[in-house]
N, C-alpha and C positions, 0 to 999 in steps of 0.2 A: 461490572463496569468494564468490558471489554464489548471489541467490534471485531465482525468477521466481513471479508468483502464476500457477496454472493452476487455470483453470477449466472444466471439463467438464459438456456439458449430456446429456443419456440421452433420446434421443426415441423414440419407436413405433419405428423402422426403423433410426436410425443414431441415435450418439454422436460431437461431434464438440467438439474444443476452442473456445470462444470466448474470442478474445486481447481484446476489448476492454475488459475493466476493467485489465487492465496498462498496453495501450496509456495508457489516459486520466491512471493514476494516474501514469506516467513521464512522459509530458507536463506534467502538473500541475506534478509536482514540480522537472523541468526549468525551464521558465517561471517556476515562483518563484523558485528558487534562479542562474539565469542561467547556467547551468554550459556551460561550451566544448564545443565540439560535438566535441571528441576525449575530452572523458572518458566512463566507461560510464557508464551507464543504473542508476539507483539498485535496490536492493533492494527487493521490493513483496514483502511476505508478508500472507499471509491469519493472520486469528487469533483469527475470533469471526464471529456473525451474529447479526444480532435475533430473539426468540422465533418470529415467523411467516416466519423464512428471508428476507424479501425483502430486505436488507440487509445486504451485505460488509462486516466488517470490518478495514482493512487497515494495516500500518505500513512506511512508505517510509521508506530512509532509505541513506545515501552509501552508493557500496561499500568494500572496504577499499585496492583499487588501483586507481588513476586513477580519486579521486573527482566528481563531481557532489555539490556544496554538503560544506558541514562534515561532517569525517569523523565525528564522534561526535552530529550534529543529526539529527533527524528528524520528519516530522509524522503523524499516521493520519489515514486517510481513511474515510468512511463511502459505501459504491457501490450504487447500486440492482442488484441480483441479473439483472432483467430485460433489461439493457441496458446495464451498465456506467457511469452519466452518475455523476459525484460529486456527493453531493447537499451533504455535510459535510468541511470542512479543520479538524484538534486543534492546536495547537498541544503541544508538548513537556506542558506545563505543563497542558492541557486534557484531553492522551491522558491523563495520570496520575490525573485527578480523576474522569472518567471511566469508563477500562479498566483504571486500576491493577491489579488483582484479576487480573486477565487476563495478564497482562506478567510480565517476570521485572524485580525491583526494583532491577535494576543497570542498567537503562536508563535510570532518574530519578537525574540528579543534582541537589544540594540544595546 
């Protein structure tokens, strides 16, 4: 019961996965949240992009066994497409105001 974001780029000759908007956004979230270095690696799902593609939309958050940070917190992130760098951290309360519309409404609690 965990999720990995994958990202696949399509070039002239090959197609090859690039890990590093995961990479960046499990770091991030790791680093914020301080979580022990035996629990997994949070959930990063893709869930959206900006109209001209060059910006991932993504929402990290615990898994359900041997979490990293609060089981039911989470924050999205916003990734440059090109390179993976986090340009944007939501808070809970931010992703809602923001991506509500996007989301399933059982993720906000009130």
């Amino acid at each position: 019961m965990t999720s990995a974001f994958r990202l696949f780029r399509i070039g002239a000759k090959r197609t090859y996965e690039d890990k590093a908007i995961e990479k960046a956004a499990v770091s991030l979230y790791r680093r914020r949240t301080g979580c022990n270095r035996s629990a997994l690696d949070p959930d990063v799902w893709g869930f959206g992009w900006d109209d001209d593609g060059k910006k991932i939309h993504l929402l990290v958050q615990a898994t359900v066994h041997q979490p990293c940070g609060e089981p039911y917190g989470f924050i999205s992130l916003v990734a440059r497409a090109s390179n993976g760098k986090i340009l944007e951290t939501l808070s809970e309360k931010q992703t809602n105001e923001r991506f509500g519309s996007l989301l399933p409404s059982s993720l906000f609690t009130e």
